[in-house]
C-alpha positions as CSV (number, residue, x, y, z in Angstrom):
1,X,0.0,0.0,0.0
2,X,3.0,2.3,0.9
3,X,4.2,1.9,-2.5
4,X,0.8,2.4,-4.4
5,X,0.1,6.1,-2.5
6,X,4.0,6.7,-3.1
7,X,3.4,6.2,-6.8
8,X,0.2,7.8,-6.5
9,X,1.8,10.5,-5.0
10,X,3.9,11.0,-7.8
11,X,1.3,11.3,-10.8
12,X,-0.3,13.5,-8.5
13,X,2.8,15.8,-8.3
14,X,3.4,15.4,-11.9
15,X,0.3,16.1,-12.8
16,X,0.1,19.0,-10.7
17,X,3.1,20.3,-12.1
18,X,1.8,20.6,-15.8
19,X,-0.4,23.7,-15.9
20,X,2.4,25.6,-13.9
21,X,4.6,24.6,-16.7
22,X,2.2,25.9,-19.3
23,X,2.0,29.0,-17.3
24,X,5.8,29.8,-17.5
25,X,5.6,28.4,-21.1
26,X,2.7,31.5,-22.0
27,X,4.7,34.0,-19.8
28,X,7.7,33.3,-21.9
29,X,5.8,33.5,-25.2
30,X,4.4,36.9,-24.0
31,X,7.7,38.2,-23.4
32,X,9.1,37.1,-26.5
33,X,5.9,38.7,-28.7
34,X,6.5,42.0,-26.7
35,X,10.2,42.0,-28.1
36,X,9.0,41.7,-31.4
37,X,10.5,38.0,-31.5
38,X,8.6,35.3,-33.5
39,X,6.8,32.3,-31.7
40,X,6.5,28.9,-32.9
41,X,3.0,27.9,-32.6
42,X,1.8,25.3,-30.3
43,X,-0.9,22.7,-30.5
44,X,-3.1,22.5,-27.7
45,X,-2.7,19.5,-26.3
46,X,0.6,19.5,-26.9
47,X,2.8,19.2,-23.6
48,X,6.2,21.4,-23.6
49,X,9.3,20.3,-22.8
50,X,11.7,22.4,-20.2
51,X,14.1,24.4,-21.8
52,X,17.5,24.0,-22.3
53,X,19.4,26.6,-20.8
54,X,21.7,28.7,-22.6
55,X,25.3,28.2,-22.6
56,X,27.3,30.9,-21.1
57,X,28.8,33.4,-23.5
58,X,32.7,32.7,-24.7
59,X,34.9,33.8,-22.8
60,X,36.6,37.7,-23.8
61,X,40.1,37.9,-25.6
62,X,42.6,39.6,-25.1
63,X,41.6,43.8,-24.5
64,X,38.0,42.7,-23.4
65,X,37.2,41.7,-27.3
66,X,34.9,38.7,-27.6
67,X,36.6,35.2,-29.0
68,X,34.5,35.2,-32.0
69,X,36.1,38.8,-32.9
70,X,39.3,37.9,-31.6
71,X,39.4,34.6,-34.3
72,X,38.6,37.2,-37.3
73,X,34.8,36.1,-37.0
74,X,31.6,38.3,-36.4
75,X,29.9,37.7,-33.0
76,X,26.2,36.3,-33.8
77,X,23.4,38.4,-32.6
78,X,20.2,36.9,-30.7
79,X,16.9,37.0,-32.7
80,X,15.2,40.7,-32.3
81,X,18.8,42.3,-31.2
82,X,18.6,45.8,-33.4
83,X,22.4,46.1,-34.9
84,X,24.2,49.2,-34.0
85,X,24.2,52.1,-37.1
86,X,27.6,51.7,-38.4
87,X,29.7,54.8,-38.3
88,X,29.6,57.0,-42.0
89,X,33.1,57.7,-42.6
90,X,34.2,61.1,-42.4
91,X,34.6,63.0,-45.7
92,X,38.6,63.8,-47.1
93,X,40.1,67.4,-46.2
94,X,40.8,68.5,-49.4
95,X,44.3,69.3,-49.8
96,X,45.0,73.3,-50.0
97,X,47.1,73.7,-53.5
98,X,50.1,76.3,-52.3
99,X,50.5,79.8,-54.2
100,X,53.5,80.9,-56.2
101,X,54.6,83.0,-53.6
102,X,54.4,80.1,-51.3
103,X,56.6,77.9,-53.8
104,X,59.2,80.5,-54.9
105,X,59.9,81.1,-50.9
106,X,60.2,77.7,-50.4
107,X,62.5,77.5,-53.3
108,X,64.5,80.1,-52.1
109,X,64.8,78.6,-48.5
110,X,66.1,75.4,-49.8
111,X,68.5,77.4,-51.6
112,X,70.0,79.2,-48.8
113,X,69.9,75.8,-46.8
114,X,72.0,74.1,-49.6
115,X,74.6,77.1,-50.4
116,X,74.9,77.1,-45.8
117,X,75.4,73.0,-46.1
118,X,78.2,73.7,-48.5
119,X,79.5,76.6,-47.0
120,X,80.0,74.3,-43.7
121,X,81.3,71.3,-45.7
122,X,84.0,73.5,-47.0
123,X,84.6,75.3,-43.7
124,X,85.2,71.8,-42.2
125,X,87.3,70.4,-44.8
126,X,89.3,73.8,-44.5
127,X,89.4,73.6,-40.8
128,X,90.4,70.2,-40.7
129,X,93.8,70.8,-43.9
130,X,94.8,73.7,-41.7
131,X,95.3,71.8,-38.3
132,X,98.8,72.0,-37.0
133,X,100.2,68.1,-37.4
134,X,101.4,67.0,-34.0
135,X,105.4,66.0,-34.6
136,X,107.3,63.9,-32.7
137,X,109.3,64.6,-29.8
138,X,112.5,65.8,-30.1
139,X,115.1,62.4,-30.2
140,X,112.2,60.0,-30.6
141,X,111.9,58.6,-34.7
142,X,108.4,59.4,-36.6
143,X,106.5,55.9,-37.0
144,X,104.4,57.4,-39.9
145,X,106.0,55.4,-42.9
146,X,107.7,58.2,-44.7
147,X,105.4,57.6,-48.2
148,X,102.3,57.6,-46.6
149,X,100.0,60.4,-48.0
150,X,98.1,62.5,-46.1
151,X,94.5,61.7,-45.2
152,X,92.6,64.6,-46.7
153,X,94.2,64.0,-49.9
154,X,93.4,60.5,-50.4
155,X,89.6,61.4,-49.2
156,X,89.6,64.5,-52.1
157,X,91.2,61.8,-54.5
158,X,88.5,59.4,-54.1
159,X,85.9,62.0,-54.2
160,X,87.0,63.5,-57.7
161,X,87.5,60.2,-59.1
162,X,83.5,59.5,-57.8
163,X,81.1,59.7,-60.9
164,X,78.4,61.4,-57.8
165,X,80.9,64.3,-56.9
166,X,80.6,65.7,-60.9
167,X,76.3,64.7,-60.7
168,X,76.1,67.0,-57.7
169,X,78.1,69.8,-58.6
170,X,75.9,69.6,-62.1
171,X,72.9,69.5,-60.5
172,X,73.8,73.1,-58.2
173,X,75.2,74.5,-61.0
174,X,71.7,74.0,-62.9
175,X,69.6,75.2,-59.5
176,X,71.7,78.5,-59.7
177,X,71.1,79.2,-63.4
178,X,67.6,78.0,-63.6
179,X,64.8,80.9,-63.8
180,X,61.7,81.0,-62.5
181,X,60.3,83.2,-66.0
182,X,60.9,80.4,-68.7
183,X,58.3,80.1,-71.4
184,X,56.8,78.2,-73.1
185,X,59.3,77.9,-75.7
186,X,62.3,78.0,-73.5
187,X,63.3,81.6,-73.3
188,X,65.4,81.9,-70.1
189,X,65.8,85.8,-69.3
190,X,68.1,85.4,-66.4
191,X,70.3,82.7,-69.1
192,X,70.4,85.5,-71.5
193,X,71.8,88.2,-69.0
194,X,74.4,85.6,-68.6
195,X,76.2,86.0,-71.8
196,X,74.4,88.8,-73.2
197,X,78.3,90.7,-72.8
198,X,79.2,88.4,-75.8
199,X,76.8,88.9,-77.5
200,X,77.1,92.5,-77.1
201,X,81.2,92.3,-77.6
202,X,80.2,90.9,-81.0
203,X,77.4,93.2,-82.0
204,X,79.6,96.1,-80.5
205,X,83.6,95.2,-81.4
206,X,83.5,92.4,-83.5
207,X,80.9,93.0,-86.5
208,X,80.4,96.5,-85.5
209,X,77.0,96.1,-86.7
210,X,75.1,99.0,-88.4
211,X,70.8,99.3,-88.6
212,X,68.9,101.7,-90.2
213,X,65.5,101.9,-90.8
214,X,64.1,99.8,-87.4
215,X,61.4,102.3,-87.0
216,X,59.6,101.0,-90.1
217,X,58.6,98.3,-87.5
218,X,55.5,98.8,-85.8
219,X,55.6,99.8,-81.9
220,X,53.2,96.9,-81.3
221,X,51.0,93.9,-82.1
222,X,52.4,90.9,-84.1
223,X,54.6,91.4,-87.2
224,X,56.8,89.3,-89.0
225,X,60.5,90.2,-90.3
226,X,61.8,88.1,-93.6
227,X,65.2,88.6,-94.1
228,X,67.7,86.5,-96.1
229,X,69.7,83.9,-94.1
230,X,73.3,83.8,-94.4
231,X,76.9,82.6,-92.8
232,X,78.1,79.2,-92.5
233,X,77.7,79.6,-88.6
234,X,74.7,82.0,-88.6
235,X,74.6,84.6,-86.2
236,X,72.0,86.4,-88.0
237,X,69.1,85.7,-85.7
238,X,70.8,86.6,-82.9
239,X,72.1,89.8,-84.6
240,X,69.3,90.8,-85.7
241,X,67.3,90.3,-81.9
242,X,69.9,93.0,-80.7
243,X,69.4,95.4,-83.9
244,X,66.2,95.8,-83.1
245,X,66.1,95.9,-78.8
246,X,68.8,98.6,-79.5
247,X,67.6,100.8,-82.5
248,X,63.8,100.5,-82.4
249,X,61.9,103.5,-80.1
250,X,60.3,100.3,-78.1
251,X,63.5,98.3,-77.7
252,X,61.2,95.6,-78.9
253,X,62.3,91.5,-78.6
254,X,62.4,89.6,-81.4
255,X,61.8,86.0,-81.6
256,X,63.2,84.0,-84.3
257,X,62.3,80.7,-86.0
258,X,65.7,78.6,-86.3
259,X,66.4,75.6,-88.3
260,X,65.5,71.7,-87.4
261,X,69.3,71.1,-87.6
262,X,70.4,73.0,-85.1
263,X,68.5,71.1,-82.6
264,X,70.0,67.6,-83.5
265,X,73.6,68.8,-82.5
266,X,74.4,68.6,-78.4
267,X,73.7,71.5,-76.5
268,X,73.3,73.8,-79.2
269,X,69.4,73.5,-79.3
270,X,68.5,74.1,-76.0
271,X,71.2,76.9,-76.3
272,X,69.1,78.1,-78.6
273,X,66.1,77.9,-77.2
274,X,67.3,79.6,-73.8
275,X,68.3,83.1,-75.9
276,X,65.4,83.3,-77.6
277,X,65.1,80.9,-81.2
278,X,62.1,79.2,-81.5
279,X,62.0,76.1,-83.5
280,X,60.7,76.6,-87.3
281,X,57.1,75.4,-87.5
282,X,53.8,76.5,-88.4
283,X,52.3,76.1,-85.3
284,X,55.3,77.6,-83.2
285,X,54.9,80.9,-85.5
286,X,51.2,81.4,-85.2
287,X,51.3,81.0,-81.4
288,X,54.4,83.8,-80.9
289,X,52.0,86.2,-83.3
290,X,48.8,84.9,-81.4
291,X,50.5,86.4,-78.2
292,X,51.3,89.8,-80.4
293,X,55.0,88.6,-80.6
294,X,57.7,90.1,-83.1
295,X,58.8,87.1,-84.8
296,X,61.4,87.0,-87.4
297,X,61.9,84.1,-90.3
298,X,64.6,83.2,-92.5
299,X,62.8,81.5,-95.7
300,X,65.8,80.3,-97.7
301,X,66.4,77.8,-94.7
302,X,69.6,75.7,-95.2
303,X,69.8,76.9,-99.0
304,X,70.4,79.9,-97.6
305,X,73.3,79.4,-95.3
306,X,74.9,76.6,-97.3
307,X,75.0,78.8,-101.0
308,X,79.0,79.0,-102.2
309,X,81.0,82.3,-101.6
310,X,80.3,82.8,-105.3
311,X,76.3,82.6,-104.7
312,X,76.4,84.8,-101.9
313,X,74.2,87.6,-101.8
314,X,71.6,85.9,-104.4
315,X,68.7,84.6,-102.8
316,X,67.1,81.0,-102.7
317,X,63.7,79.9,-103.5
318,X,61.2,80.9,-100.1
319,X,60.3,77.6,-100.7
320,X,56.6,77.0,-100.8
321,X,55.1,80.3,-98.8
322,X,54.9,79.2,-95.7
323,X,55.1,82.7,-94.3
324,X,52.7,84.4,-96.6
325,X,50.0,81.8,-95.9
326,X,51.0,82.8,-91.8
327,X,50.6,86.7,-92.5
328,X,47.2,85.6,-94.4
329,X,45.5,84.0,-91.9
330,X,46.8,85.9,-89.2
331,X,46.3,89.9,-90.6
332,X,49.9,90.2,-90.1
333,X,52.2,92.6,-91.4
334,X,55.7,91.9,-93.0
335,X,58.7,94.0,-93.1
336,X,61.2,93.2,-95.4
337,X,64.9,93.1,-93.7
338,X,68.2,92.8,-95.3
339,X,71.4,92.0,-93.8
340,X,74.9,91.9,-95.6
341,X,78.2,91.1,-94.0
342,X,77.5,87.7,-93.0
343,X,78.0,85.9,-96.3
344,X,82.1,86.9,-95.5
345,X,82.1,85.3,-92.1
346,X,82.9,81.8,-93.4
347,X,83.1,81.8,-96.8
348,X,82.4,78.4,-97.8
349,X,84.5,77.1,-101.5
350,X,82.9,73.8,-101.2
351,X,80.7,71.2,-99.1
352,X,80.7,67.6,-99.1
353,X,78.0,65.9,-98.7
354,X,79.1,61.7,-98.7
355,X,78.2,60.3,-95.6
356,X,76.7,63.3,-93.5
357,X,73.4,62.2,-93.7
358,X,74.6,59.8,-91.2
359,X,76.2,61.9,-88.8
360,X,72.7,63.7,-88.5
361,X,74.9,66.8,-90.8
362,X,73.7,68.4,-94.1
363,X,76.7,68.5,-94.9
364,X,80.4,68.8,-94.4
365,X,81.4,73.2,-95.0
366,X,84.5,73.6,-96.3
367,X,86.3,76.8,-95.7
368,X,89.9,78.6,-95.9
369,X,90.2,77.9,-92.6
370,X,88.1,74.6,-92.0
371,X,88.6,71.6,-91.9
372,X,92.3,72.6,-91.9
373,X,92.3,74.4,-89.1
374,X,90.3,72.2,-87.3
375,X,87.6,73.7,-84.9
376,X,89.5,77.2,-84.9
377,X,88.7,77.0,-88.3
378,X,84.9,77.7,-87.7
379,X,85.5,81.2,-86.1
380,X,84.2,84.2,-87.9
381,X,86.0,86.6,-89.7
382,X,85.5,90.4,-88.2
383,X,83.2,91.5,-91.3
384,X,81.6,94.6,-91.2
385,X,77.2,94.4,-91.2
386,X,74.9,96.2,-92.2
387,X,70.7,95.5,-91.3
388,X,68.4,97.3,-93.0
389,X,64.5,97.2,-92.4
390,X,62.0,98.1,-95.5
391,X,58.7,99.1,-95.4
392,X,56.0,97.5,-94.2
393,X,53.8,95.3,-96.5
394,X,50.1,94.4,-95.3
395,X,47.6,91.8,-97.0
396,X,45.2,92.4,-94.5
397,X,43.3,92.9,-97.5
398,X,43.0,89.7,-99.2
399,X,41.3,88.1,-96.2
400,X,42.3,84.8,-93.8
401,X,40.3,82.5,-96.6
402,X,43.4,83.2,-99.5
403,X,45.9,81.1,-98.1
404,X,44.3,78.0,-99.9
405,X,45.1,80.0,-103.1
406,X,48.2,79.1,-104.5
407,X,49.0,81.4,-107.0
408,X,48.5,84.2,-105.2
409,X,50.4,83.0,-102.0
410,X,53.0,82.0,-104.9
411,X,52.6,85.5,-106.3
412,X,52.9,87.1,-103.3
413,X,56.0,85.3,-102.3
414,X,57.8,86.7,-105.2
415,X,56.8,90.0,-104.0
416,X,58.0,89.9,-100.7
417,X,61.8,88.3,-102.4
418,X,62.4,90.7,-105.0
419,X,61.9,93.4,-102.7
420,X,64.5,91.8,-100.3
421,X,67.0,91.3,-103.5
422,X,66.7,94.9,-104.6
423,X,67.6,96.0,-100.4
424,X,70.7,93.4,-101.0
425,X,71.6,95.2,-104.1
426,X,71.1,98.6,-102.8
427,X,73.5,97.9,-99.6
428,X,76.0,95.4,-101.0
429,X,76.5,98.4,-104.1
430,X,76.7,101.3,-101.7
431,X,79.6,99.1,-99.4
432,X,83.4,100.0,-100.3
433,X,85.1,97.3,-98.2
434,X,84.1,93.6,-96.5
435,X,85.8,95.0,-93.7
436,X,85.1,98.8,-92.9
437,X,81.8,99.0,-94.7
């Protein structure tokens, strides 16, 4: 009987313990619906089962980070946990693009810091050749072997011999001649001050250059001087510049279109270029007039400094009117120039030709003096010149649509040589000596 009740007992208790279990069960579902969780549904006479508990969260890492973040893995959210907003990343700080008065100090101050770095490597290196050298006592031998060389030597031995000593020395010679006013086409003003006494020695001493006429050329606004190209090593272009800075009333600049040839030779393009020649080109011609330039051509080209000492003074074909098509669609004016005296410089008996085409050469001048005098050879003769400047010529008139014409820019071109040739005639007939003028 003591066992029955026992047992009895026990359904009893069990029994009694179901609707409290529902109970929980309905408080839990409750919770969960107010949490905005969903809820499996039940059936009614279905009995729950006790639920598991959850298992403990994982232990943190190291800095209080959980292990799930720690092994490179997000943490998993429970169902009905809102995620945090990630955070927008904040937008760049545009970078502030310094001024040219910001650069140019800044160029300046490393300037000064290089020139006091190399002041105080020289100081030192002074310092340390001019240190008394400590001699022996007086009865004692010297162990320094007698054909030892001193160190500071050896140290400015290796350092000449050094292919970085010559790169660095090149590279502060070229950040105290650079200028900060360089155009477009490589006109370096502060270059040009550089050996503008040259220049001037050979305009002033040497070719004792004469102009007349220079205020035929217009005080402003583009304009283009043709004149005829001559010399075996021309220095008309950069006679001429200085004819007209000196004679005209605005000491004008003049820009002038130089040969393709010159710029294959070392050094002498850029040369060039950094005294004011532009190279010869269409487009290089019409941009110098665009920005009201005075721009001066030579149309013979290389026919006209490679013509014999018995052509001089006779001028080449202007080849195909490149220039009068420019003045066309430009409204330009032309003045007409004339120089004599260079034709004398070198006088050139013959050239060969064999072979130069290969060294990147028209061809090979040869002169009284060249090649048998080897590169002395090449110097000028002291020649007297003479520039003249003609009238102005305008064919505003015709309009920017008659360049397509050929036969008038043909006709046209003619015009603008023969009245160069009769200014050759004039001068070279009115001239008593190569020499004295």
């Amino acid at each position: 009987m003591t066992r029955k009740k026992r047992r009895g007992g026990g359904g009893g208790a069990a029994s009694g313990e179901g609707p409290r279990a529902d109970t929980r069960q309905d408080a839990s579902e409750r919770a969960l619906h107010a949490e905005g969780a969903d809820v499996p549904q039940r059936s009614p006479g279905s009995r729950t089962r006790p639920r598991r508990k959850s298992a403990p969260p994982p232990p943190p890492g190291k800095g209080g980070e959980p292990q799930a973040a720690r092994n490179g893995r997000e943490p998993t959210r429970l169902r009905g946990e809102i995620e945090p907003p990630a955070e927008a990343p904040a937008p760049p700080i545009p970078a502030e693009r310094p001024s040219e008065a910001e650069v140019a100090a800044r160029i300046r101050e490393l300037e000064e810091r290089l020139d006091r770095m190399i002041a105080d490597r020289t100081r030192d290196r002074e310092s340390q050749t001019m240190l008394p050298r400590s001699e022996p006592p007086p009865g004692r031998p010297s162990t320094a072997p007698p054909s030892a060389a001193p160190e500071g030597v050896l140290d400015t031995a290796r350092e000449l011999l050094s292919t970085d000593f010559y790169l660095r020395k090149w590279g502060r010679l070229g950040l105290r001649n650079r200028s900060e006013e360089v155009d477009e086409f490589g006109y370096d003003p502060v270059y040009e001050q550089k050996v503008l006494p040259f220049f001037d020695f050979l305009y002033d001493k040497y070719f004792r250059v004469e102009a007349h006429g220079a205020e035929q050329i217009p005080a402003e606004g583009p304009c283009l001087l043709v004149a005829n190209h001559s010399g075996t090593v021309p220095f008309d272009g950069m006679m001429l510049r200085l004819a007209v800075r000196r004679e005209h009333p605005q000491h004008r600049d003049v820009r002038w279109l130089a040969e393709d040839v010159i710029f294959h030779f070392p050094f002498l393009g850029s040369f060039s270029n950094r005294v004011g020649a532009v190279r010869a080109c269409q487009e290089n011609a019409e941009r110098l007039l665009d920005h009201g330039a005075l721009v001066a051509v030579f149309p013979e080209g290389m026919k006209g400094i490679g013509k014999l000492y018995r052509e001089r003074y006779r001028l080449q074909r202007f080849g195909r009117g490149g220039f009068v098509k420019l003045c066309l669609r430009t409204r330009t004016p032309v003045v007409p120039v004339a120089i004599v005296g260079g034709e004398e410089t070198n006088p050139m008996l013959a050239k060969v030709e064999y072979l130069t085409k290969a060294l990147g050469i028209p061809y090979l001048p040869v002169t009284p003096t060249f090649p048998l005098l080897g590169p002395v050879g090449l110097l000028p003769a002291p020649t007297k010149w003479k520039v003249v400047f003609g009238a102005p010529m305008e064919f505003g008139e015709y309009g920017a649509e008659s360049a397509e014409d050929e036969i008038l820019v043909g006709r046209l071109t003619e015009q603008v040589r023969g009245a160069i040739q009769g200014m050759l005639d004039r001068t070279v007939g009115e001239r008593r000596s190569i020499w004295f003028g």
